[in-house]
TORGUDO-416254 format. One record per residue: residue number from 1; residue in three letters; x negated, y negated, z negated of N, C-alpha, C in turn. Coordinates in pm, whole numbers, plus 50000, padded with zeros to 5 digits. Each point is the difference from the previous one (the first is absolute). Example, Ala and Ser with C-alpha at 12.3 -4.5 7.8 and 13.67 -1.06 7.14 Angstrom:
# residues 2
DONU     i    aa      nu      nv      nw     cau     cav     caw      cu      cv      cw
DONU     1   ALA   48681   50569   49220   50089   49881   50000   49910   49880   50000
DONU     2   SER   50035   49895   50072   49918   49881   49994   50077   49891   49927
# end
This chain:
# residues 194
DONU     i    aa      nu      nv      nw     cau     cav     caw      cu      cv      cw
DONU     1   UNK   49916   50118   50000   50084   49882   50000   49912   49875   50000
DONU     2   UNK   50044   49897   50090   49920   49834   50028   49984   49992   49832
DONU     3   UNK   49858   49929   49992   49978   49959   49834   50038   49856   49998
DONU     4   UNK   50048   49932   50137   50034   49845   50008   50122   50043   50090
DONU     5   UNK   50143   49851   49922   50100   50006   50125   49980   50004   50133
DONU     6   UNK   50085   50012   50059   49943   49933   50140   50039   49863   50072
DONU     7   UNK   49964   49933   50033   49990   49853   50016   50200   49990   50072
DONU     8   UNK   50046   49872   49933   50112   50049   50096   49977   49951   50172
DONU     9   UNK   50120   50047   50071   49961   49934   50132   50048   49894   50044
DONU    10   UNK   50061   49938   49880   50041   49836   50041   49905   49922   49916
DONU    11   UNK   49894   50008   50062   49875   49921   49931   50019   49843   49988
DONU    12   UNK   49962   49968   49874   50018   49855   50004   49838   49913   50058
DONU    13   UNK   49906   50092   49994   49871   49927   50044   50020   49971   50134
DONU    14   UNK   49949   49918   50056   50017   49988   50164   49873   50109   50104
DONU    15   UNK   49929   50001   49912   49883   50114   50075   50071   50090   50011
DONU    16   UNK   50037   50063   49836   50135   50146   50003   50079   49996   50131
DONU    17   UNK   50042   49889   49976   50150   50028   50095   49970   50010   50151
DONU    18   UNK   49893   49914   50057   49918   49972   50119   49958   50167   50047
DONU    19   UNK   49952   50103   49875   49915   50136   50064   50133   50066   49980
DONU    20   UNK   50106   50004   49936   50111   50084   50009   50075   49969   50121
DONU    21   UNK   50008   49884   50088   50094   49941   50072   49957   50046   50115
DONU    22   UNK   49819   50010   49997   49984   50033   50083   49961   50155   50121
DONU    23   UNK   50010   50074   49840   50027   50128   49943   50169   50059   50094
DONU    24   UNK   50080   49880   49947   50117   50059   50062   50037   49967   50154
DONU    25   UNK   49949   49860   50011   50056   50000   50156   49891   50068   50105
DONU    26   UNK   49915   50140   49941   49968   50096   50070   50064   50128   50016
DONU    27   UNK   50136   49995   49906   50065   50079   49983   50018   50085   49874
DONU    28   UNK   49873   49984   49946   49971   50088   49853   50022   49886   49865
DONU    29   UNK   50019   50143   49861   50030   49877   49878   49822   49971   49970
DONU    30   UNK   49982   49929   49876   49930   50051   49921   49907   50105   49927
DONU    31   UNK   49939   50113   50026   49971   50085   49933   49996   49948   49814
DONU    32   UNK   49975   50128   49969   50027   49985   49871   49854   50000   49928
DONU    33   UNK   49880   50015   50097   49866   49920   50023   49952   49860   49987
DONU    34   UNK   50100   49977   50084   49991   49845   50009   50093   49870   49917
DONU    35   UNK   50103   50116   49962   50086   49931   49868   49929   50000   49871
DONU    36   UNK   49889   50093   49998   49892   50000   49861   49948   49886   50036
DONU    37   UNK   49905   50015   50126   49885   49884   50020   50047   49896   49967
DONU    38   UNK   50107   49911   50033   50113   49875   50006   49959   49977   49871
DONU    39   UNK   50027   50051   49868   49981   49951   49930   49861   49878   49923
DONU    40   UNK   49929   50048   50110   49914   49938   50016   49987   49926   50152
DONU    41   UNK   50098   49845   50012   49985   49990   50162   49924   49964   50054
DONU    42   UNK   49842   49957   49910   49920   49959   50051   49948   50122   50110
DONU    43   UNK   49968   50097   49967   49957   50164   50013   50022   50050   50131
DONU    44   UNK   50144   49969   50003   50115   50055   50114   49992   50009   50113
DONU    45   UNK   49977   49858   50091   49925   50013   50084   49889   50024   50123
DONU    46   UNK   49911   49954   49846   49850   50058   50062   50014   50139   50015
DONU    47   UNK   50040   50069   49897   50032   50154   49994   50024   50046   50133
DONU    48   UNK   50125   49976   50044   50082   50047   50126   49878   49936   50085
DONU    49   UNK   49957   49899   50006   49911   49981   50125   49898   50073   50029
DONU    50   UNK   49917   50008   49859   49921   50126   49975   50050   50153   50074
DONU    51   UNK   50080   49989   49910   50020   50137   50084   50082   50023   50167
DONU    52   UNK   50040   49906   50034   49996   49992   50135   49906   50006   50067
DONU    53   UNK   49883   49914   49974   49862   50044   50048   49950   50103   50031
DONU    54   UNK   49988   50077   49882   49937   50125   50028   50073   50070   50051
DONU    55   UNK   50156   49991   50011   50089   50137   50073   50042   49984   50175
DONU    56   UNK   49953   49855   49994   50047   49991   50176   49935   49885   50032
DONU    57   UNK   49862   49931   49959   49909   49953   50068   49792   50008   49993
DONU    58   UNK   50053   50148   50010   49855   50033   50036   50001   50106   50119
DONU    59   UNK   49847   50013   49997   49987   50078   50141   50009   50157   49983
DONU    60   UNK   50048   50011   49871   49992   50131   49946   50116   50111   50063
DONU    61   UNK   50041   50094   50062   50040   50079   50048   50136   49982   49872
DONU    62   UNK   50144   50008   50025   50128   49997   49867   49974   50056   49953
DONU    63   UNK   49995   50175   50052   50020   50110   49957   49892   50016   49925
DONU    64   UNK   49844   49989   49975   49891   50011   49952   50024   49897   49858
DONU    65   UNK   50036   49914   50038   50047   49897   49878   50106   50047   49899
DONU    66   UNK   50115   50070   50082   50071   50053   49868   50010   50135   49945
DONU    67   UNK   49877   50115   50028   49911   50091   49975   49934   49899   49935
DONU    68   UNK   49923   49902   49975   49939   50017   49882   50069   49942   49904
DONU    69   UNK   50124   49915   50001   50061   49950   49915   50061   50113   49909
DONU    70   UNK   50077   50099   50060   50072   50070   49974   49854   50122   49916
DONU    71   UNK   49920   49996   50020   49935   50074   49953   49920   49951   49798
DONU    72   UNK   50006   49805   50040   49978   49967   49903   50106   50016   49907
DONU    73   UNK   50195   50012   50029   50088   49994   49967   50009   50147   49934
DONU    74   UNK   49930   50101   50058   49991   50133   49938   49916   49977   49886
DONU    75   UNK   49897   49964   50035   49842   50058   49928   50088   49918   49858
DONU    76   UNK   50031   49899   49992   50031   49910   49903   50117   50007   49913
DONU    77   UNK   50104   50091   50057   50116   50051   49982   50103   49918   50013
DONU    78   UNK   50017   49913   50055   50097   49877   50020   50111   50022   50136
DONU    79   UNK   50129   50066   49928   50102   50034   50080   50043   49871   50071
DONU    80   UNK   50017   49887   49945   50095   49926   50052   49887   49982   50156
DONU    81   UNK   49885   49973   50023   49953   49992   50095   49989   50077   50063
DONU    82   UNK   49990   50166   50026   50014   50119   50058   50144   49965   50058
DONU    83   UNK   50082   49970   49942   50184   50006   50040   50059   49906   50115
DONU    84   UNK   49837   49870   50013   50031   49914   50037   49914   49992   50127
DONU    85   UNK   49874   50060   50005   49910   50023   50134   50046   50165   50081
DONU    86   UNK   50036   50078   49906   50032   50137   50078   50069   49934   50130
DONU    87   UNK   50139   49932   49990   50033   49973   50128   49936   49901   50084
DONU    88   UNK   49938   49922   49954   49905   49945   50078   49883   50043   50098
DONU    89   UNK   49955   50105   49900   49863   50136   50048   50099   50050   50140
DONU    90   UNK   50129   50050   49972   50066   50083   50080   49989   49921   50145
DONU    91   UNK   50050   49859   49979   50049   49865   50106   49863   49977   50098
DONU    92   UNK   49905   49988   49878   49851   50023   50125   49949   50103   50063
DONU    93   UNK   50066   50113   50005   49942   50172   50034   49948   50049   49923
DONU    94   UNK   49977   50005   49854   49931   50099   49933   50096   50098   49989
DONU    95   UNK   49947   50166   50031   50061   50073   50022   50030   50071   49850
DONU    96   UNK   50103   50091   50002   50039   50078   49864   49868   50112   50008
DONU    97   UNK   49940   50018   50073   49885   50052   49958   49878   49948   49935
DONU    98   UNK   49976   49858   50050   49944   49904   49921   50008   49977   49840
DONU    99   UNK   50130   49986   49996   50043   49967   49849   50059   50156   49916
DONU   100   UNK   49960   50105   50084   50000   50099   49930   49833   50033   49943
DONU   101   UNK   49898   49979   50069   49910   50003   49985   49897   49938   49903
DONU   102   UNK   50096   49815   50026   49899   49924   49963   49975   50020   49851
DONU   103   UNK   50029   50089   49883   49963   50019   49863   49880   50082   50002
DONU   104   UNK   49977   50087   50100   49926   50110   50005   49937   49962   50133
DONU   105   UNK   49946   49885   50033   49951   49969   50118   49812   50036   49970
DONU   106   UNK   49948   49949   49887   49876   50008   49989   49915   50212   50022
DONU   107   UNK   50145   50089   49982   49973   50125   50024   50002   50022   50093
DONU   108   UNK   50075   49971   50112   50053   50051   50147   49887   49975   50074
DONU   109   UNK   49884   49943   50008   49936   50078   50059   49882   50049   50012
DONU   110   UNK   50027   50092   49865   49936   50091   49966   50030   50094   50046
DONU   111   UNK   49870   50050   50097   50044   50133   50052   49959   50152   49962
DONU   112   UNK   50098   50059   49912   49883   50153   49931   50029   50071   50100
DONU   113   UNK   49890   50117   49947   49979   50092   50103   50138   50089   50094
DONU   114   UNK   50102   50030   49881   50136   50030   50039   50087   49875   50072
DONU   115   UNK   49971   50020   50148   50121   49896   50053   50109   50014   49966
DONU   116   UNK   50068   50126   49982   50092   50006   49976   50102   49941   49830
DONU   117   UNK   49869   49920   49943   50036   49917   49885   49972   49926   49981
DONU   118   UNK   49934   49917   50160   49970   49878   50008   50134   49909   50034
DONU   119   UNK   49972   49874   49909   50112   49863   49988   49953   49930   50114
DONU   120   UNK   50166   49987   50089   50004   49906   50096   49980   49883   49982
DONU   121   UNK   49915   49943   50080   49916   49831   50051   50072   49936   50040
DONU   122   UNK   50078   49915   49965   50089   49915   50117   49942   49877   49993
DONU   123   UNK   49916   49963   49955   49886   49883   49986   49921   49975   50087
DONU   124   UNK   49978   49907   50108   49861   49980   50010   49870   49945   49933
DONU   125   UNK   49951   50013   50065   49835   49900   49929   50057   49844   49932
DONU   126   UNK   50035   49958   50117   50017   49853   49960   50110   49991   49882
DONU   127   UNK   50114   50063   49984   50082   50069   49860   49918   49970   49892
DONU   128   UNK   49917   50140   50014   49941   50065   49876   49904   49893   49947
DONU   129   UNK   49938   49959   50115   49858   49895   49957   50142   49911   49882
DONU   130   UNK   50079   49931   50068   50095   49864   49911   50038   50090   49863
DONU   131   UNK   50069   50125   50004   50071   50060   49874   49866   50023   49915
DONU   132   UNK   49892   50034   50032   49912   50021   49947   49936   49876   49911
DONU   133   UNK   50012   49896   50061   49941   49794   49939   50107   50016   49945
DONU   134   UNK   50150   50020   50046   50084   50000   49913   49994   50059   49861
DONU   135   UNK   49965   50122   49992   50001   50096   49868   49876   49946   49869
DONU   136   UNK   49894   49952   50127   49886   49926   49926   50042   49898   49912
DONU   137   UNK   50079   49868   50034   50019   49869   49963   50094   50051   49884
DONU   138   UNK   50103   50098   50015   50120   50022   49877   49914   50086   49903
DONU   139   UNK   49859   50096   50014   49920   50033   49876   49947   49860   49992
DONU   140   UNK   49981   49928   50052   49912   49873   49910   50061   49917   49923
DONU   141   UNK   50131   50044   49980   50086   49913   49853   49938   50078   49898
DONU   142   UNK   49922   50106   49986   49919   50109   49901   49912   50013   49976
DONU   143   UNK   49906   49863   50099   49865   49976   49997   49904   50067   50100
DONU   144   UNK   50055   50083   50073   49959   50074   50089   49956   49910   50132
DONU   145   UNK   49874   49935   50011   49991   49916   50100   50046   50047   50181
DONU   146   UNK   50026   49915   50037   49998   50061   50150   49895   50106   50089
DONU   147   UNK   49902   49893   49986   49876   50071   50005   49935   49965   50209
DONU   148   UNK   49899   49971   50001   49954   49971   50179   50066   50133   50098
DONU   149   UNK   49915   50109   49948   50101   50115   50073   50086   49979   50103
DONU   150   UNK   50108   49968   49868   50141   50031   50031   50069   49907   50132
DONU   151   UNK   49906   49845   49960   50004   49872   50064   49952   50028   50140
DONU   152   UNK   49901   50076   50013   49903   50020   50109   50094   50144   50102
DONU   153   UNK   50042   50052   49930   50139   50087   50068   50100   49964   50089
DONU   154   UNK   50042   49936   49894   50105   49893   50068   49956   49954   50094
DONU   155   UNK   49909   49923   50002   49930   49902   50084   49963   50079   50152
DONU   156   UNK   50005   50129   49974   50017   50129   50111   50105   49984   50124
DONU   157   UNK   50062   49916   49918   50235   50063   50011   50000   49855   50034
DONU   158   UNK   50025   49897   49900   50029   49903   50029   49890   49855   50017
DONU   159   UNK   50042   49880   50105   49885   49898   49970   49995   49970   49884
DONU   160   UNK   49924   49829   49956   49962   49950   49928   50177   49945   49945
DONU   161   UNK   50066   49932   50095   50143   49934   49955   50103   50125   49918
DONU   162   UNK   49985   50048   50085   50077   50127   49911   49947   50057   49893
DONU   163   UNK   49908   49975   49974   49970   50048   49886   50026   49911   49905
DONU   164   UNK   49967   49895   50002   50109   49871   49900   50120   50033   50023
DONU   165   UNK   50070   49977   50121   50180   50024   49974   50008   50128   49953
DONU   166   UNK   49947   50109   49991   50016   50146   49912   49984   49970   49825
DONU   167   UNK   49875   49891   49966   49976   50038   49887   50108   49853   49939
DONU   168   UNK   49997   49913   50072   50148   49837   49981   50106   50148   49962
DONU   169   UNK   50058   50046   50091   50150   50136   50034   49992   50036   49882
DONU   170   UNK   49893   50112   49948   50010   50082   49910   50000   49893   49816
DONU   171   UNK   49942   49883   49992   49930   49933   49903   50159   49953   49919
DONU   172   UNK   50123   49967   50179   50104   49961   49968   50098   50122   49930
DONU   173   UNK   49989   50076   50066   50100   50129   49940   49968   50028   49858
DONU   174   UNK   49856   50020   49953   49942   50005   49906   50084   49902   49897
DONU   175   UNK   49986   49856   50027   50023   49948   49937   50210   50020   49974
DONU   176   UNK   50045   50002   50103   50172   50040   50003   50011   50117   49907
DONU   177   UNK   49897   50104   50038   49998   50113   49880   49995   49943   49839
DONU   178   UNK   49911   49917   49983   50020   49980   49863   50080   49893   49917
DONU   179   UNK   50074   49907   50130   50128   49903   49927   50062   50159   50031
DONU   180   UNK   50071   50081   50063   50072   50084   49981   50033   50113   49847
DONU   181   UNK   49820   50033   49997   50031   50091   49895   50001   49931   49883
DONU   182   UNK   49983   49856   49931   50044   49925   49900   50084   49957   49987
DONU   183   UNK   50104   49965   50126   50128   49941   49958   50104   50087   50033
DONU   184   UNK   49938   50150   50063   50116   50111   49996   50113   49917   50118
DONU   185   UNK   49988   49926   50108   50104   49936   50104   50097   50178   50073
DONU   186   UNK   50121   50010   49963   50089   50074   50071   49998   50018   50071
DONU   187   UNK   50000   50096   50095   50045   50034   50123   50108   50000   50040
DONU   188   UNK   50050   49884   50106   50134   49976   50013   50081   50155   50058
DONU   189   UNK   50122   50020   49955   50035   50136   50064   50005   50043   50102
DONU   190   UNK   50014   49872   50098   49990   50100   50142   49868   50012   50059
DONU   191   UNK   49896   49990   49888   49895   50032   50074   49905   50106   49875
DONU   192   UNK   50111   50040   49968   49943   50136   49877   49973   50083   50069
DONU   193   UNK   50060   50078   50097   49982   50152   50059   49949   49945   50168
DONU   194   UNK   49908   49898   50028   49959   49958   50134   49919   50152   50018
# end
């Protein structure tokens, strides 16, 4: 259960009312995300712009972007964001094999000697290199540095820009992960069983 109300949607701030208004004459309400943030309207904003950024203005492939979101949304345990990119993941082509995989992605491809109990790859390089910086940056809330390696991998897969909009992408979810798991924000119902 939200550990804060949720903001109402007849905001009396004019910023409030300005990101809800404009929220609706796209057709959609409020999330119940962004009725937390409100409470703070300085926040609100930048937030949504923020995260517009990273979800639809970089050079980053969608589908690669919400594989790793959705992966930080696992690793971190934060439903309301899983509930809320699954259909998104779906909207850019990530396949149900993808997101069947992606928990158990760092095994698949491992290949033992029995093929016949080898885990299907639906990953490529350029995937694995990002889920992989990905998995790195969410151990380094544990102190676990990144490390050149991992950087120099990547750097395999993706240029120099993408590798900022990967580590900007992931730094943001990160951070959505942890207003999430402190203020406990609901998952509105019709997007419980996405």
């Amino acid at each position: 259960m939200s550990r804060l109300p949720l903001h109402p949607v007849a905001a009396d701030d004019d910023r409030v009312a300005e990101v809800f208004a404009s929220i609706r004459a796209r057709g959609g309400e409020p999330s119940n995300f962004y009725r937390t943030l409100a409470h703070a309207p300085g926040l609100l904003q930048p937030w949504i712009g923020l995260t517009r950024a990273v979800l639809g203005h970089t050079r980053l492939d969608r589908g690669l972007v919400e594989l790793c979101v959705l992966r930080v949304a696992r690793r971190l345990d934060v439903a309301y964001v899983q509930a809320h990119h699954l259909p998104m993941a779906r909207k850019a082509g990530v396949t149900e094999a993808h997101l069947a995989a992606l928990d158990r992605w760092p095994e698949s491809d491992e290949a033992p000697e029995d093929t016949a109990t080898a885990v299907p790859d639906p990953f490529d390089a350029r995937t694995r290199a990002a889920l992989r910086y990905t998995d790195r940056l969410v151990d380094g809330l544990a102190g676990t540095p990144v490390g050149d390696e991992t950087v120099a991998d990547l750097r395999d897969e993706l240029d120099d820009g993408e590798v900022v909009e990967l580590t900007v992408t992931v730094a943001v979810y990160v951070a959505t992960a942890t207003v999430h798991r402190a203020l406990a924000v609901d998952v509105e119902p019709d997007r419980a069983h996405a």
